[in-house]
N, C-alpha and C positions, 0 to 999 in steps of 0.2 A: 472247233467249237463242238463237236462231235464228241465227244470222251464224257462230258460232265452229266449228257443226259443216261449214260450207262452207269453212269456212278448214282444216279440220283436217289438209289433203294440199295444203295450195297456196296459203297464207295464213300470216299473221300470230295463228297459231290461240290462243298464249297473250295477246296483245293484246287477240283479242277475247272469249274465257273472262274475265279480267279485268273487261273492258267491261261484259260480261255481266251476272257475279255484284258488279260494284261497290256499284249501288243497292242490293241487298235484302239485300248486307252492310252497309250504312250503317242502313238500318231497324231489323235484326236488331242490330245492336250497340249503337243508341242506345234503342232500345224496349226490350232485356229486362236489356243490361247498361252500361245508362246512360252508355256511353262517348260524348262526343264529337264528332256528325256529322263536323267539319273532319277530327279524327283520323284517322277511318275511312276518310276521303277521300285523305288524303295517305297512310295507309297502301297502298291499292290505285294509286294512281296510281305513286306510287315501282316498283310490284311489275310495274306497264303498261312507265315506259320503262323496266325494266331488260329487258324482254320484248322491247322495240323494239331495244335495243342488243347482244340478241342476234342477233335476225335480220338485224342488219346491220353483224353480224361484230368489235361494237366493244368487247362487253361486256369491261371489266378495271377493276381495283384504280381507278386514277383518275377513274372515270365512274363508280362505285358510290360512290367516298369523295364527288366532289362533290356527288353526287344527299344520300348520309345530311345530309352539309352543310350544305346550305339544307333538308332539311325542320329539322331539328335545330335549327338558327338561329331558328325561331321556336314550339319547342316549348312554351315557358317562358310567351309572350304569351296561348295559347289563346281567342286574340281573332279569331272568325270570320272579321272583315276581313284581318288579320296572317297567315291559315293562304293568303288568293288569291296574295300575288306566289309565296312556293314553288310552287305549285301551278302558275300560268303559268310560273314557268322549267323545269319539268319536261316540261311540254307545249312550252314552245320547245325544250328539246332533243330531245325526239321525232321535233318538225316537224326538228330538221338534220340528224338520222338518215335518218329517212325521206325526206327532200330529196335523201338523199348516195347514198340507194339507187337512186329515181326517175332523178337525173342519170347515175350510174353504169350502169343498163341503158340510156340514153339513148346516152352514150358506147361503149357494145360492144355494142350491135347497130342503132342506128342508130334504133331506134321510140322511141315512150315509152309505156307503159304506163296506163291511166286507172285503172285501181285505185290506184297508188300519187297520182294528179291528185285521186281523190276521197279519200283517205284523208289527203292534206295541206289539200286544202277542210273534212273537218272537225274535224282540230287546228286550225285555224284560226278556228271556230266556237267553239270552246271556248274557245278562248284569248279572243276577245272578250266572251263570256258572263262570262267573268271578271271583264276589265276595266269590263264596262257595270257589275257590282255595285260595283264600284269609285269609280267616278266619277258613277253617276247611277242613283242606286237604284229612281224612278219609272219610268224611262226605263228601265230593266232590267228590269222584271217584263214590260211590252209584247214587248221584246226576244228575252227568254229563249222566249217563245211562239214565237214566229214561229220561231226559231233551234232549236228542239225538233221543231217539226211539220218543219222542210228536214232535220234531222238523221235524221226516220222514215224518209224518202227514201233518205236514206243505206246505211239499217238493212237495206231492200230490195234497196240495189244487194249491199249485201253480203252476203245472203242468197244469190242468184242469183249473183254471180262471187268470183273466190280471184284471186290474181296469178298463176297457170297459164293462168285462162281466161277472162281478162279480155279486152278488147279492145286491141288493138296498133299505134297509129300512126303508119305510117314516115313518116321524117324525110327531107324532098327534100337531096339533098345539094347546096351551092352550089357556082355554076360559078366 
């Protein structure tokens, strides 16, 4: 819960409030009122990239209809494995938000940013943590460890830096 208040003036502060209160809305909502885990998940995630697609200027009617879309598309299944692909297309459109932001400071002022370098490393995380349940459930539980403990790392950087005062590396320009 530590990250969102560094973000608060120079970050992605609804992203990572989000982030934050995701888990122990997921506890809180399948322990007292038996909803769901996957629900609760795709509920806060939808609520993440619309977060993302504000701070990077996109948010409108057609990025909100397609996100309701796919989670929507498999509300009916409520088959834990059926709630991972929406769940990853939601996090790949993040990652192309945040990709378009990343290149876009890249473009008009010539550095790139490592805040936005670590925060598409770990959509990136997630998105595979995904897929490992996906395709290799044994091989996932190893996985998800190791991808948990790089992601506390994470939790650190973004504690200590915001996209104000991150680090900033210019880009040599070619002869």
């Amino acid at each position: 819960m530590l990250p969102p208040f560094k973000q608060y003036k120079g970050g992605l502060f609804y992203y990572f409030l989000i982030l934050g209160i995701t888990d122990p809305a997921v506890y809180l909502a399948f322990r007292y009122l038996k909803i769901e885990s996957s629900l609760t998940y795709m509920a806060c995630y939808f609520f993440q990239t619309i977060s993302v697609l504000y701070y990077s200027k996109k948010l409108n009617f057609g990025w909100v209809f397609l996100c309701v879309t796919i989670l929507s598309s498999t509300y009916y299944y409520l088959h834990p494995y059926s709630m991972i692909f929406p769940l990853v297309i939601l996090h790949l459109i993040m990652v192309y938000h945040l990709m378009a932001i990343f290149l876009g400071e890249i473009l008009s002022t010539h550095r790139f940013n490592v805040y936005y370098l670590v925060i598409l490393f770990y959509e990136f995380t997630i998105i595979l943590k995904c897929l490992a349940l996906i395709y290799s459930f044994c091989a996932a539980v190893y996985y998800f460890y190791i991808i948990t403990a790089i992601e506390v790392l994470f939790c650190f950087y973004f504690i200590f830096y915001n996209a104000e005062n991150s680090l900033r590396v210019k880009i040599k320009a070619g002869d």
